[in-house]
C-alpha positions in Angstrom: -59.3 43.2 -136.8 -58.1 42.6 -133.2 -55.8 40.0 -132.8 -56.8 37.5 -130.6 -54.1 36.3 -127.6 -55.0 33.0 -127.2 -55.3 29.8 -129.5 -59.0 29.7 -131.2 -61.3 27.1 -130.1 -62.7 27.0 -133.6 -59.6 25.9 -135.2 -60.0 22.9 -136.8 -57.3 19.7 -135.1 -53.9 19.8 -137.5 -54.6 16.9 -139.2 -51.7 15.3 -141.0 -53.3 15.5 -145.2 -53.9 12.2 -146.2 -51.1 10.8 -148.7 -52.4 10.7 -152.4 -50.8 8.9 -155.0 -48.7 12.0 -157.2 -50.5 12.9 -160.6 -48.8 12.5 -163.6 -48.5 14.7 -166.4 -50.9 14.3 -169.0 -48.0 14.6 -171.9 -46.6 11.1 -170.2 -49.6 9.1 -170.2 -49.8 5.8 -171.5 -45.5 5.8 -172.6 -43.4 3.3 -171.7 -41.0 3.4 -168.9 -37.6 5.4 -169.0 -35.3 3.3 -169.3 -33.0 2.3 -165.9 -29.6 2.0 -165.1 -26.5 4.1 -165.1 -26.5 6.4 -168.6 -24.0 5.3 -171.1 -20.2 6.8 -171.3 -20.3 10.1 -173.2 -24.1 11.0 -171.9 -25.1 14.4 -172.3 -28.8 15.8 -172.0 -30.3 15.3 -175.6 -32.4 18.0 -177.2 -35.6 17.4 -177.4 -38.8 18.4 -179.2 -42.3 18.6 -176.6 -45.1 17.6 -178.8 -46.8 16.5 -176.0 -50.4 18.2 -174.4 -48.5 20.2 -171.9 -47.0 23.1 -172.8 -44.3 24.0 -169.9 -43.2 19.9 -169.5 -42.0 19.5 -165.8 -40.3 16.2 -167.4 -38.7 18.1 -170.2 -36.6 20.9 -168.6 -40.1 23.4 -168.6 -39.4 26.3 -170.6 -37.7 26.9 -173.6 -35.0 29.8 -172.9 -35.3 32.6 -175.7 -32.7 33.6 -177.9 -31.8 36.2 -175.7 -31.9 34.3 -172.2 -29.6 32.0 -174.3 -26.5 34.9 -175.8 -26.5 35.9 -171.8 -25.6 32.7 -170.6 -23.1 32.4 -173.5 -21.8 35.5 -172.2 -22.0 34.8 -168.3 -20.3 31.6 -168.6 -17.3 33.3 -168.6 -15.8 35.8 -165.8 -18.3 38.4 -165.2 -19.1 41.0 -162.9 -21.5 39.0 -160.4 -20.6 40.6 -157.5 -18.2 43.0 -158.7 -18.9 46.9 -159.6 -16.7 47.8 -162.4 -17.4 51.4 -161.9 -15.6 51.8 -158.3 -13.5 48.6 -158.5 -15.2 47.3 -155.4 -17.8 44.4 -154.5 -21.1 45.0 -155.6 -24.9 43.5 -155.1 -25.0 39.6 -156.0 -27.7 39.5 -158.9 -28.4 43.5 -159.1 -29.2 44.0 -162.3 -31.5 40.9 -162.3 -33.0 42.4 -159.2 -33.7 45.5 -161.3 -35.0 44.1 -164.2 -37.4 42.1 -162.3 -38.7 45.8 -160.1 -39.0 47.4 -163.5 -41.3 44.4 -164.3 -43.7 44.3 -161.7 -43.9 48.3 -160.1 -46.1 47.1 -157.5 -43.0 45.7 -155.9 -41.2 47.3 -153.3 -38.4 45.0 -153.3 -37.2 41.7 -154.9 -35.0 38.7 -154.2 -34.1 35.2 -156.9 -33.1 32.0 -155.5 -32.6 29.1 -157.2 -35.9 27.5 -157.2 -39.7 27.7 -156.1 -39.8 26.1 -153.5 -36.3 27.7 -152.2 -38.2 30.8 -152.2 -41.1 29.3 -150.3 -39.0 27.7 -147.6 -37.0 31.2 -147.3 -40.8 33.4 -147.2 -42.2 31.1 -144.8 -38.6 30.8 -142.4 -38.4 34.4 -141.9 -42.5 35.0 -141.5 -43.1 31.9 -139.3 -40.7 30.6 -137.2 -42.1 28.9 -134.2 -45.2 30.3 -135.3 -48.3 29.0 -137.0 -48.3 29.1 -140.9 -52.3 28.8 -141.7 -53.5 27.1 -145.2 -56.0 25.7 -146.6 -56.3 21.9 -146.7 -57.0 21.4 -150.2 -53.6 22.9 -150.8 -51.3 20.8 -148.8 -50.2 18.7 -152.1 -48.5 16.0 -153.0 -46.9 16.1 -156.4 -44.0 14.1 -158.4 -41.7 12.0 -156.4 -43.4 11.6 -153.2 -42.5 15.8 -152.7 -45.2 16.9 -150.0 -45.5 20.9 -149.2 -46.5 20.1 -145.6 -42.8 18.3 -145.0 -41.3 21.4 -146.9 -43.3 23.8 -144.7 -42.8 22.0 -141.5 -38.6 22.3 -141.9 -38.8 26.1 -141.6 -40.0 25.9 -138.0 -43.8 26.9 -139.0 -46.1 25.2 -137.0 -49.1 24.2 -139.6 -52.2 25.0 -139.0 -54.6 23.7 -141.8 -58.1 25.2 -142.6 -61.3 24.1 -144.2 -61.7 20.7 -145.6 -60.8 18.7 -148.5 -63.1 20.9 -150.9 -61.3 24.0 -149.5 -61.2 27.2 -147.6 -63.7 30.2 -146.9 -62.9 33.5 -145.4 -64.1 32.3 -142.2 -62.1 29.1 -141.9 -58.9 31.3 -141.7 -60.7 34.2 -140.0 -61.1 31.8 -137.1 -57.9 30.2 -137.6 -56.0 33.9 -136.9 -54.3 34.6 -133.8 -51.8 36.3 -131.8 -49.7 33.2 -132.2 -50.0 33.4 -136.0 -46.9 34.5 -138.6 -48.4 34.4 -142.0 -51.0 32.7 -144.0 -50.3 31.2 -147.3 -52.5 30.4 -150.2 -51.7 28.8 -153.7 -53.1 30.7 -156.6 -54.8 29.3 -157.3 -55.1 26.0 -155.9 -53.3 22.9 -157.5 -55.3 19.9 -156.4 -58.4 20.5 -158.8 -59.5 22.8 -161.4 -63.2 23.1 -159.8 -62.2 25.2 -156.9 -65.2 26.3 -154.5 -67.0 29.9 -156.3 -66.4 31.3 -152.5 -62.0 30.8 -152.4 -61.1 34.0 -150.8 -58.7 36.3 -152.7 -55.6 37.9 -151.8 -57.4 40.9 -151.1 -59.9 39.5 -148.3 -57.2 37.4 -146.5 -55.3 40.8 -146.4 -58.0 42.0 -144.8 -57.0 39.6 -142.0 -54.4 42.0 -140.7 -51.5 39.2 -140.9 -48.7 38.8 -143.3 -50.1 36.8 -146.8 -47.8 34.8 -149.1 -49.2 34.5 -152.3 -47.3 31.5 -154.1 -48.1 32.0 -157.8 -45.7 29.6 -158.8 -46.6 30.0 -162.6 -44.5 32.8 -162.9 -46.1 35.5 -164.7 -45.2 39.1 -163.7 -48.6 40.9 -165.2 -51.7 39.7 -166.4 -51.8 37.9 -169.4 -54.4 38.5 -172.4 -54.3 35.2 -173.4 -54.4 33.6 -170.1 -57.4 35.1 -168.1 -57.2 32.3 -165.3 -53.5 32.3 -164.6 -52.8 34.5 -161.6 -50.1 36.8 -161.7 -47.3 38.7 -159.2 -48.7 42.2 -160.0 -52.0 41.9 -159.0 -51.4 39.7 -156.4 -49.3 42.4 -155.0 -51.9 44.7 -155.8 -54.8 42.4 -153.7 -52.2 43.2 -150.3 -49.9 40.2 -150.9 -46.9 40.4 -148.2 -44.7 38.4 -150.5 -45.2 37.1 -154.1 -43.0 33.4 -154.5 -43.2 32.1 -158.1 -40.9 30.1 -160.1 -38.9 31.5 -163.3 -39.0 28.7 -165.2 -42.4 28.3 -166.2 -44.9 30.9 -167.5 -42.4 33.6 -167.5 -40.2 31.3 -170.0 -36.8 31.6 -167.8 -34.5 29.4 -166.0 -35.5 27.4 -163.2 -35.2 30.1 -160.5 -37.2 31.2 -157.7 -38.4 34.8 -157.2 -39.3 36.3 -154.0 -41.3 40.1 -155.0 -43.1 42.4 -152.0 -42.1 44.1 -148.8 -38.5 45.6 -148.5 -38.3 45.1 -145.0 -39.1 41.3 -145.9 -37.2 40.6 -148.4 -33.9 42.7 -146.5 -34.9 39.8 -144.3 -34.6 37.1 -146.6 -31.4 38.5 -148.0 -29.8 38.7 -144.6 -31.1 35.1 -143.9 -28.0 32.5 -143.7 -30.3 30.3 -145.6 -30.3 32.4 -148.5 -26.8 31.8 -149.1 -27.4 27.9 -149.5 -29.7 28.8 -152.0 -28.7 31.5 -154.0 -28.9 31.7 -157.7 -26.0 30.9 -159.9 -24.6 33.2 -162.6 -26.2 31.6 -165.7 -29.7 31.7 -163.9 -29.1 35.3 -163.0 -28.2 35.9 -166.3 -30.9 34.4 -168.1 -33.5 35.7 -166.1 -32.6 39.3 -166.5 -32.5 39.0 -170.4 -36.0 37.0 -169.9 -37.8 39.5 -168.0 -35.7 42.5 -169.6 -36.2 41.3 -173.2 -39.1 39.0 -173.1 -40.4 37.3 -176.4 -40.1 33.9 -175.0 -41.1 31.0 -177.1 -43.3 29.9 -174.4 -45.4 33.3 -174.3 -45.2 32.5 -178.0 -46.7 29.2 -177.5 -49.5 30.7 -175.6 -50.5 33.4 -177.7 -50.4 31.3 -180.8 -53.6 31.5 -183.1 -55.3 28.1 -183.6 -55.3 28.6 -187.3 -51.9 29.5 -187.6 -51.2 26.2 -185.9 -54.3 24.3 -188.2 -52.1 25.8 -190.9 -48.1 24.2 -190.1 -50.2 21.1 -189.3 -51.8 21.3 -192.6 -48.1 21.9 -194.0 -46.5 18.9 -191.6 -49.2 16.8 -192.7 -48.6 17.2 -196.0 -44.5 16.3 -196.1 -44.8 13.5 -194.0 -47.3 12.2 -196.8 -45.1 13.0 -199.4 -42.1 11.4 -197.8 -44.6 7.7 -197.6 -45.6 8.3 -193.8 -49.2 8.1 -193.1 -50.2 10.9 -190.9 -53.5 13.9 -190.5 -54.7 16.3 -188.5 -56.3 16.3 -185.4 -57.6 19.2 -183.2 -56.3 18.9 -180.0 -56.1 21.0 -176.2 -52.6 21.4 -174.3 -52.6 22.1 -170.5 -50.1 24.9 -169.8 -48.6 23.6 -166.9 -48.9 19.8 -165.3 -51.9 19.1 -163.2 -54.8 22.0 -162.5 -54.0 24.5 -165.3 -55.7 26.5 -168.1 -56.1 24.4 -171.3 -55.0 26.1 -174.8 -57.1 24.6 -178.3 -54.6 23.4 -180.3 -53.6 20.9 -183.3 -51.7 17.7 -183.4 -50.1 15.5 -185.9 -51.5 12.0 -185.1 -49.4 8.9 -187.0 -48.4 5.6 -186.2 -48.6 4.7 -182.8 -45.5 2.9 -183.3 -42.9 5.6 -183.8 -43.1 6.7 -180.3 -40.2 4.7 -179.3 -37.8 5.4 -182.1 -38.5 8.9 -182.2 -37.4 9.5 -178.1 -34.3 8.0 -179.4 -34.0 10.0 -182.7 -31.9 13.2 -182.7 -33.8 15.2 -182.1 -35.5 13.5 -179.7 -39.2 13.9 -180.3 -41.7 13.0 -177.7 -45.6 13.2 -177.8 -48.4 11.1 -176.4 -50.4 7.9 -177.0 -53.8 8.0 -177.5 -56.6 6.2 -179.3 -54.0 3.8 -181.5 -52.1 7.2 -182.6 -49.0 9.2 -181.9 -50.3 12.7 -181.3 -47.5 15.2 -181.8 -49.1 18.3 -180.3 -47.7 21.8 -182.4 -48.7 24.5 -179.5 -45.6 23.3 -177.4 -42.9 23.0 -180.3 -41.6 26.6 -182.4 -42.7 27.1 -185.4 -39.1 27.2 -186.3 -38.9 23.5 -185.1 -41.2 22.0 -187.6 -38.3 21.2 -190.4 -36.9 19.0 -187.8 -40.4 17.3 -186.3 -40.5 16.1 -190.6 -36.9 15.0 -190.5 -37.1 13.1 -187.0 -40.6 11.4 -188.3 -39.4 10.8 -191.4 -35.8 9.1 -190.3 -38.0 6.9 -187.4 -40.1 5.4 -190.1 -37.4 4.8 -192.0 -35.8 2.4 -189.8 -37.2 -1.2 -189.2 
């Protein structure tokens, strides 16, 4: 396609999205307030079990690092060689091995970069593809989520101008066809889109806004590096890669069961770009992140790829097994079938099992140790077994048992 010199006429007015109250998890509905004020003397964050209907809690710290993710931050919490090349006694590449680990992953990649969060990663794509220029995207993804965050405010810091296709409902090819000129630097699209889980049949791909002969970021977010069995609707880097993506941004702590973490995968020349930004600097990734990502993605066997790929009647079967000790130990409780959303908001839902007992041991058991936290619904406490490890389920007893126990 011939890029055009001038602004289209077709272009739809940048309209600034209309402010929409933020959605909140599904695992927090109906539970009382956290409780305000200052934290006590002595505070430190309290471990706590999710048996609530999201898998990856954005509440609860999101994933659960493996065992591995967890011996190399042990080990990188001391002196280590960061930036250091033991071999020639000189400075070496910030994050290199994590870098490597990450290329190894996903061989579609011609280069890759880790910052410390999502949206750092966004804010750096979008800086050095966009500045002063028009960043296009489709209306229905200019979000608002917890907090009052809005991705248009994000976006607008970098120096993109905005320039917002389609409607409410969404984008087709020929919104952002028209939308593409000479005074465009990249087009972004959220795969897939957050706002709503019945997305128009016609949402162009990766592959046909490619075909729009303008840099694409394909913001992924969830975190997966390949496709997923178990997760058909979950996009991932490597094929968005594959589709003609410029750059891949996705966060580490989610699907791919790592440290919060942003990761930037795609063009060398692009990424040498975001590297040499004096941005990237303000937002690099600390040595535990780095650490715990590389054993992540080098090791994998997270607990929250476990989580996914759990059978439902393994889980029917520990809530079977839960069911039964709670009853032994005088605490009324059964089994109820269940669905967890893998992430907060638009996301695939998993069939799973919960533990449903008195409604009234929510409170004591977020102040148990562990802490245990599920959700309210219908008169019950549903404690939710796709989101806690199997290994975990001594302790759910213990906590349920000890908060009945007390008056």
């Amino acid at each position: 396609m011939r890029a055009r010199t001038s602004r289209p006429v077709a272009t739809p007015a940048l309209l600034d999205p209309p402010r929409t109250a933020a959605a909140r998890p599904p695992g927090e509905r109906n539970q009382d307030p956290l409780p305000c004020g200052p934290p006590a003397a002595g505070d430190t964050p309290r471990h706590v079990i999710n048996a609530t209907s999201v898998l990856v809690h954005p509440g609860l710290g999101r994933a659960v690092l493996s065992g591995s993710a967890r011996r190399a931050v042990a080990v990188a919490s001391g002196c280590t060689d960061l930036e250091y090349d033991l071999h020639n006694g000189q400075r070496g590449r910030r994050g290199r091995e994590t870098v490597a680990a990450l290329l190894a992953a996903v061989p579609t990649a011609a280069a890759a970069y880790v910052v410390n969060s999502n949206p750092a990663a966004l804010v750096l794509a979008a800086t050095v593809l966009a500045p002063g220029r028009e960043l296009v995207i489709s209306r229905r993804e200019l979000y608002e989520i917890r907090d009052g965050f809005r991705l248009p405010e994000l976006l607008t810091s970098t120096g993109a101008r905005l320039c917002p296709v389609g409607t409410a409902d969404g984008a087709v090819l020929e919104d952002y066809r028209q939308a593409v000129w000479s005074g465009t630097g990249c087009v972004l699209t959220l795969v897939p889109g957050r706002s709503a889980t019945d997305a128009p049949a016609d949402r162009p791909d990766v592959a046909a806004l490619a075909g729009l002969h303008v840099p694409v970021i394909a913001d992924i977010s969830s975190g997966l590096l390949r496709p997923e069995p178990a997760l058909p609707g979950e996009p991932d880097a490597e094929t968005a890669l594959r589709q003609g993506a410029t750059l891949v941004t996705a966060g580490g702590d989610k699907l791919l069961g790592g440290p919060q973490t942003g990761l930037l995968l795609g063009d060398r020349a692009v990424i040498e770009q975001v590297r040499r930004h004096p941005l990237a600097r303000a937002m690099q990734a600390d040595k535990l992140a780095l650490a715990a990502l590389r054993a992540t993605v080098a090791h994998g066997g997270t607990p929250t790829l476990a989580a996914v790929r759990a059978a439902p009647d393994d889980l029917r079967a520990r809530g079977e097994s839960l069911v039964g000790a709670l009853r032994a130990g005088g605490v009324p409780a059964e089994l109820v079938e269940s669905h967890v959303t893998v992430l907060s908001g638009a996301s695939t839902r998993l069939h799973s099992f919960a533990v449903a007992v008195d409604q009234r041991l929510a409170g004591r058991l977020r102040v148990g140790d562990p802490a245990v936290v599920g959700e309210l619904r219908d008169g019950h406490l549903l404690l939710d077994l796709r989101p806690v490890p199997a290994g975990n389920d001594t302790d759910l007893v213990v906590a349920v048992l000890a908060a009945a126990s007390r008056p």
